[in-house]
N, C-alpha and C positions, 0 to 999 in steps of 0.2 A: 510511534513516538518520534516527531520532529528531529528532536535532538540527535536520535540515534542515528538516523538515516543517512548515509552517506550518497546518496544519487543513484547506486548506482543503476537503476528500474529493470532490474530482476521481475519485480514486480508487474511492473506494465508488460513486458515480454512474457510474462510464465503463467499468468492469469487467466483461465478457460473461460472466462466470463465478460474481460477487457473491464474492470471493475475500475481501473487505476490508471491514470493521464499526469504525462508530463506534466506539472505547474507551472506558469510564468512566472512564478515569484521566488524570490532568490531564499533559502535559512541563512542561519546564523555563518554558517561554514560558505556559504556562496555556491550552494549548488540547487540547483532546480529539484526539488524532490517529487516524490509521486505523491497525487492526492486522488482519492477514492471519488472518482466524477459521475462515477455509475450505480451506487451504493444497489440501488432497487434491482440490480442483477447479480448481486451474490448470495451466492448458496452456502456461504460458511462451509466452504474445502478446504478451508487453509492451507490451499498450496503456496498462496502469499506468505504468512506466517511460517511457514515449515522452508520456503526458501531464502527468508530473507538473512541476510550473515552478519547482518547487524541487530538480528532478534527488537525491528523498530516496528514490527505488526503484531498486533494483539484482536484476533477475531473472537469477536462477543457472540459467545452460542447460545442466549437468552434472548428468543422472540420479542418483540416490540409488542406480543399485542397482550 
């Protein structure tokens, strides 16, 4: 969740997959936040979700197909 996300890229740093990239583009709050650049490389580990402290990832563990 945008809103939730504070910058801080927990994410991009803790992510066994590198799923998550810095964005160039500023939120509401003026911080670059992480967006998911890599999607076709996540394994739904939710080590993202389980570390984030702003509870701003919600991994969806229902296949696409």
């Amino acid at each position: 969740d945008e809103k939730l996300c504070k910058g801080c890229n927990i994410c991009t740093e803790f992510c066994p997959h590198h799923v998550y990239e810095e964005s160039e583009n500023l939120n509401k709050k003026g911080v670059h936040i992480p967006v998911p650049e890599n999607e076709e490389r996540c394994t739904k580990c939710q080590v993202c979700s389980l570390l984030c402290p702003d509870q701003a990832i919600k991994v969806d563990e229902e296949d696409e197909n």
